[in-house]
Backbone as a chain_set.jsonl record, in Angstrom:
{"seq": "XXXXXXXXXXXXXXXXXXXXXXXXXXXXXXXXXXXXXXXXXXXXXXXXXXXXXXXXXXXXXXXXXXXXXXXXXXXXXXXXXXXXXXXXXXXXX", "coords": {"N": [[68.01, 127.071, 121.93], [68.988, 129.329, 123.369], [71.121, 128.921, 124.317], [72.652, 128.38, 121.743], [72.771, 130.862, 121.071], [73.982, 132.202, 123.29], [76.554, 130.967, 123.139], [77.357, 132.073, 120.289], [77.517, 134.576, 120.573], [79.737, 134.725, 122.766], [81.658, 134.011, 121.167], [81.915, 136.417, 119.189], [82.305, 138.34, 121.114], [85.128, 137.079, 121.784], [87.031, 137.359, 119.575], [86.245, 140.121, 119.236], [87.724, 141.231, 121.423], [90.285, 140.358, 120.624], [91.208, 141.725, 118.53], [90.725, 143.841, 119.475], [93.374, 143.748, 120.998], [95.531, 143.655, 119.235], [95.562, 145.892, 117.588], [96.032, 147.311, 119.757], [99.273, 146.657, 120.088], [99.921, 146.806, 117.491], [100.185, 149.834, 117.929], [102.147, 150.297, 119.731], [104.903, 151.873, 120.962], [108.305, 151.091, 120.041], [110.111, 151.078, 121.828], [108.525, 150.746, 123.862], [107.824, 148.17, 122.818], [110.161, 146.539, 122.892], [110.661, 146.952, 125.398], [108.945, 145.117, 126.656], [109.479, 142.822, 125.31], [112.398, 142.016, 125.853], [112.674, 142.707, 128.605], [113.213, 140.16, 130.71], [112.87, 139.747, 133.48], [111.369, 141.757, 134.473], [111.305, 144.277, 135.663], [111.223, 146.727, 135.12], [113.239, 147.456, 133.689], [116.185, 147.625, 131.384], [118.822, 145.201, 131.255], [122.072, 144.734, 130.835], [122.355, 141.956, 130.403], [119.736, 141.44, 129.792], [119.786, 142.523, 127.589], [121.363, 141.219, 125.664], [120.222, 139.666, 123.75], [119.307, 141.03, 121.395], [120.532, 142.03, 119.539], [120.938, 144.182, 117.837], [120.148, 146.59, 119.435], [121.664, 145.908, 121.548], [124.664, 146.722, 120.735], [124.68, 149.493, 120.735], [123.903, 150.102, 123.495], [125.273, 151.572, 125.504], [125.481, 154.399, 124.617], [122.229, 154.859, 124.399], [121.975, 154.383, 127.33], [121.681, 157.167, 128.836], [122.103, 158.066, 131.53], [123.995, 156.158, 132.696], [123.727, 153.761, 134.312], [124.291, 151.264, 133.224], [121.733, 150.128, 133.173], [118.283, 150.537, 130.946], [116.247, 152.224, 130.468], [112.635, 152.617, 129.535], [111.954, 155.635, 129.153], [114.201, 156.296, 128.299], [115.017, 154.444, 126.037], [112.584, 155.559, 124.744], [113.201, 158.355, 123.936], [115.932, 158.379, 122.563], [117.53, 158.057, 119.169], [118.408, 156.171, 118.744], [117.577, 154.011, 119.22], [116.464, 150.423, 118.233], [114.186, 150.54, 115.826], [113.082, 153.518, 116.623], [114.461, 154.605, 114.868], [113.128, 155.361, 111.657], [111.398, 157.168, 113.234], [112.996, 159.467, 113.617], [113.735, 160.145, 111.158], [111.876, 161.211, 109.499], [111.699, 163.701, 111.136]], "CA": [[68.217, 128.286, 121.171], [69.598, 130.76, 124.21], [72.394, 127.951, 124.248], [73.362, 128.892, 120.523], [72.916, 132.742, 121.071], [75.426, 132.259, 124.009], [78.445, 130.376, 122.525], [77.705, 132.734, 119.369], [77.928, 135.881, 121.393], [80.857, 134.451, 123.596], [82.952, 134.034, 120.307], [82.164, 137.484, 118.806], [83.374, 138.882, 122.193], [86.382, 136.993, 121.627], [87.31, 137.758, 118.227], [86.343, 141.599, 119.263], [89.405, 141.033, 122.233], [91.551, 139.763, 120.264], [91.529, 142.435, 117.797], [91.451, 145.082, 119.988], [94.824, 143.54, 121.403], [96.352, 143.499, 117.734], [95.224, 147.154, 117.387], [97.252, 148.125, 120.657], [100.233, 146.141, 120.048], [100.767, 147.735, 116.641], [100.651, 151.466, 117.733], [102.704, 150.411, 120.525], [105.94, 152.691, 120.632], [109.7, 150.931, 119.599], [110.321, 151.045, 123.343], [107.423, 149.706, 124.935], [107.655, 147.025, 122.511], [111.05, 146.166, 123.445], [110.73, 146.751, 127.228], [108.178, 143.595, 126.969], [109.947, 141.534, 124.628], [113.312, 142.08, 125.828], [112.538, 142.474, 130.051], [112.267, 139.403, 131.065], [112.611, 139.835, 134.952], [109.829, 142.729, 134.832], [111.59, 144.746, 136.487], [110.955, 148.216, 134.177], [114.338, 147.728, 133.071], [116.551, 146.188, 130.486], [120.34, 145.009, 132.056], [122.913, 144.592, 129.582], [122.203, 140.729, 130.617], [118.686, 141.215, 128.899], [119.944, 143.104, 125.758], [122.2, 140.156, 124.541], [118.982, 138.509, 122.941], [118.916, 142.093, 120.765], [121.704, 142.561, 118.803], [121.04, 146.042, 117.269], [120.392, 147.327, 120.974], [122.944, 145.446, 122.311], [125.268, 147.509, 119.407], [124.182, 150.852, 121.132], [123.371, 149.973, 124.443], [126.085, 152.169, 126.684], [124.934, 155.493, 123.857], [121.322, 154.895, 124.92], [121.984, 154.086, 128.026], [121.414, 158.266, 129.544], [122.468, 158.286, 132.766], [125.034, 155.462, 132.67], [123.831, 152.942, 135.116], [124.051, 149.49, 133.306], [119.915, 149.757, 132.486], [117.638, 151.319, 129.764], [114.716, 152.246, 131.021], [111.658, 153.421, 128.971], [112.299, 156.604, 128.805], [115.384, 156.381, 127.407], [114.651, 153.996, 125.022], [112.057, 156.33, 123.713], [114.077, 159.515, 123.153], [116.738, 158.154, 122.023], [117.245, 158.0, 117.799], [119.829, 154.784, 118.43], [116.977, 152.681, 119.669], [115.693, 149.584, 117.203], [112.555, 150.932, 115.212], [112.977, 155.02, 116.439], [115.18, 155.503, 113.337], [112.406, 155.574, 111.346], [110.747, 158.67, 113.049], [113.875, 160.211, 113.831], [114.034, 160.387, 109.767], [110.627, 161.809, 109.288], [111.275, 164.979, 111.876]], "C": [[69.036, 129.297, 121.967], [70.819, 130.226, 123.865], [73.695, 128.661, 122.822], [73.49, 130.522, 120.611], [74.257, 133.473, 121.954], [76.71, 131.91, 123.503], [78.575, 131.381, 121.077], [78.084, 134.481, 120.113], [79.251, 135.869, 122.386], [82.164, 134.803, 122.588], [83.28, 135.285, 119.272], [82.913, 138.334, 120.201], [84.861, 138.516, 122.277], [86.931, 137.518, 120.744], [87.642, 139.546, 118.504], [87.761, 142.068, 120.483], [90.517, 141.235, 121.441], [92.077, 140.739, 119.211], [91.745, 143.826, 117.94], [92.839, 144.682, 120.76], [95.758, 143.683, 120.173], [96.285, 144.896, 117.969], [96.729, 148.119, 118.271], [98.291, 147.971, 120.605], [100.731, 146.854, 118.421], [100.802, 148.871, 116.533], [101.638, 151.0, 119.306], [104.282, 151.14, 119.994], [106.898, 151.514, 120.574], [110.107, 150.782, 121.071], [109.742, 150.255, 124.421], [107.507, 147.961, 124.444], [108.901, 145.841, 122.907], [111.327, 145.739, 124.939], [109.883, 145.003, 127.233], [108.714, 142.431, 126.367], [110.983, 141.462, 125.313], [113.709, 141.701, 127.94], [111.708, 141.284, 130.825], [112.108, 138.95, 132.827], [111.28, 141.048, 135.541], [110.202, 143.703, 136.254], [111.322, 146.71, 136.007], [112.257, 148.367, 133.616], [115.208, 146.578, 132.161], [118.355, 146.494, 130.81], [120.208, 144.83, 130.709], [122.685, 142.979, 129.61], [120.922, 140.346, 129.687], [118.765, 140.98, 127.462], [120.508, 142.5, 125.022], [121.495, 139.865, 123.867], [118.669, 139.691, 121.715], [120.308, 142.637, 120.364], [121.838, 143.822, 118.908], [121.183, 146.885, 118.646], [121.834, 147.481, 121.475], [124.212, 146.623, 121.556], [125.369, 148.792, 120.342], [123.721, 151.119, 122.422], [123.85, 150.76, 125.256], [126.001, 153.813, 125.514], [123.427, 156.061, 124.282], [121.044, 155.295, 126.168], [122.058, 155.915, 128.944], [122.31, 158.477, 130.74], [123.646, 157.154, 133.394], [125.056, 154.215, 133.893], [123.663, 151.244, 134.975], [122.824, 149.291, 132.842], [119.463, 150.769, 131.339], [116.069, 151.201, 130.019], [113.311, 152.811, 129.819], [112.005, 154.166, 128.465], [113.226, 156.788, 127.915], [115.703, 155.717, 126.211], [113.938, 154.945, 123.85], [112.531, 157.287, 123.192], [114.946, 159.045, 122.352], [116.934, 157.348, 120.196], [117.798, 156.438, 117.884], [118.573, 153.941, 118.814], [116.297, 152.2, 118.287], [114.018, 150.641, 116.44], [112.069, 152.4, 115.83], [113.668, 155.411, 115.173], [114.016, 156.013, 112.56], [111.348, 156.87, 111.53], [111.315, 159.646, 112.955], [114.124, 160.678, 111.864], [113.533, 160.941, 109.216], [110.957, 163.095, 109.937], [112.276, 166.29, 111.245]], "O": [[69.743, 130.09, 121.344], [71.606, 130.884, 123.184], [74.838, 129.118, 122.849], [74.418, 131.17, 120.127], [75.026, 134.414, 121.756], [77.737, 132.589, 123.512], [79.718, 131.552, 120.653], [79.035, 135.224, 119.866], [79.747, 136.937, 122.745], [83.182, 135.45, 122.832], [84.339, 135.393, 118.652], [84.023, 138.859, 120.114], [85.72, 139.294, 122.692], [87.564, 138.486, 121.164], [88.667, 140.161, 118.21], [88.542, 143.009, 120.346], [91.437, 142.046, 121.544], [93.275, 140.683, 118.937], [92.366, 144.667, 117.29], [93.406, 145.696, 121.167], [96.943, 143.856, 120.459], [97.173, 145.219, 118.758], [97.651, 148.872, 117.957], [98.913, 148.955, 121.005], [101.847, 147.357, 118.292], [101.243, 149.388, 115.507], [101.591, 151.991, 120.035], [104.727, 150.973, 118.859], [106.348, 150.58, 121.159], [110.701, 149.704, 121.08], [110.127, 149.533, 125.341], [107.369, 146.944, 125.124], [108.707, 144.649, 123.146], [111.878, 144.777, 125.474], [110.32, 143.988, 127.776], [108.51, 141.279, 126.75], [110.805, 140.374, 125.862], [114.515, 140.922, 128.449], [110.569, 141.189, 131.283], [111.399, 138.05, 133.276], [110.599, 141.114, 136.564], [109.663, 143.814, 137.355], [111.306, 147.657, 136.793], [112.471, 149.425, 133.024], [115.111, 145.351, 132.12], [118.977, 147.548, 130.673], [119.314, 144.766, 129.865], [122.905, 142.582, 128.465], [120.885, 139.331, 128.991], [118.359, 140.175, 126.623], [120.489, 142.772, 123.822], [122.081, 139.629, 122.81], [117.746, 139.356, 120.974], [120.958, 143.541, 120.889], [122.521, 144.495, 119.68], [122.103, 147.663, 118.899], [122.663, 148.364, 121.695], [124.512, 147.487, 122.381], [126.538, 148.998, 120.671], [123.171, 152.197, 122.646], [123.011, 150.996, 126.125], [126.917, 154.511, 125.949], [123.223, 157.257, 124.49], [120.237, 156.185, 126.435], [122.701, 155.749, 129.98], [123.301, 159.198, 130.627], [124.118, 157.349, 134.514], [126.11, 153.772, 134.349], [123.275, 150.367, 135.747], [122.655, 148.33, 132.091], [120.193, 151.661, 130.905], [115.154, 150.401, 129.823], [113.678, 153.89, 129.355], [112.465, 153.982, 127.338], [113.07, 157.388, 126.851], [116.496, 156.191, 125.397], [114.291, 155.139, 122.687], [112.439, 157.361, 121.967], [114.722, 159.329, 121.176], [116.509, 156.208, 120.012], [117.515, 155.632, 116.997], [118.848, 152.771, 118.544], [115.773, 152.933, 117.449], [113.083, 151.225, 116.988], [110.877, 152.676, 115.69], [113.42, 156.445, 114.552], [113.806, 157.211, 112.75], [110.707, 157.448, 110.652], [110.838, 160.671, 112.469], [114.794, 161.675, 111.593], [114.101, 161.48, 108.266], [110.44, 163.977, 109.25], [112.137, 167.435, 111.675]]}, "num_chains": 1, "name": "protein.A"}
């Protein structure tokens, strides 16, 4: 009986994981979501070498791009209206 109480309590703990990971991943910002999909050296930044795999970016990448050094960091992702999936708030304000 503990046996069954364990593997049933193991798999509500999972389930309750897994849905608080869904949760975070869809208020994640347009930026963040990009930095992870898009950076795949993990470096906090996305080279123009990254952004090929991202069209629309890619499109807008040296506009974004702030301070003009080749990367797109966070930050700049997030301010900026040109980035993938900010239009949308930028339309609302």
């Amino acid at each position: 009986m503990m046996k069954r109480l364990e593997k049933v309590f193991l798999i509500l703990l999972t389930i309750a994981a897994i849905q608080a990971i869904s949760v975070v991943e869809a208020h994640a910002s347009p930026a963040k979501m990009l930095m992870q999909q898009l950076d795949t050296n993990k470096d906090g930044l996305i080279s123009l070498k990254e952004a090929v795999r991202h069209t629309e970016l890619l499109r807008n990448f040296g506009l974004i791009d702030d301070n003009e050094d080749g990367k797109l960091t966070e930050a700049e992702l997030a301010k900026s209206k040109l980035t993938p999936g900010n239009a949308k708030s930028a339309v609302s304000e």
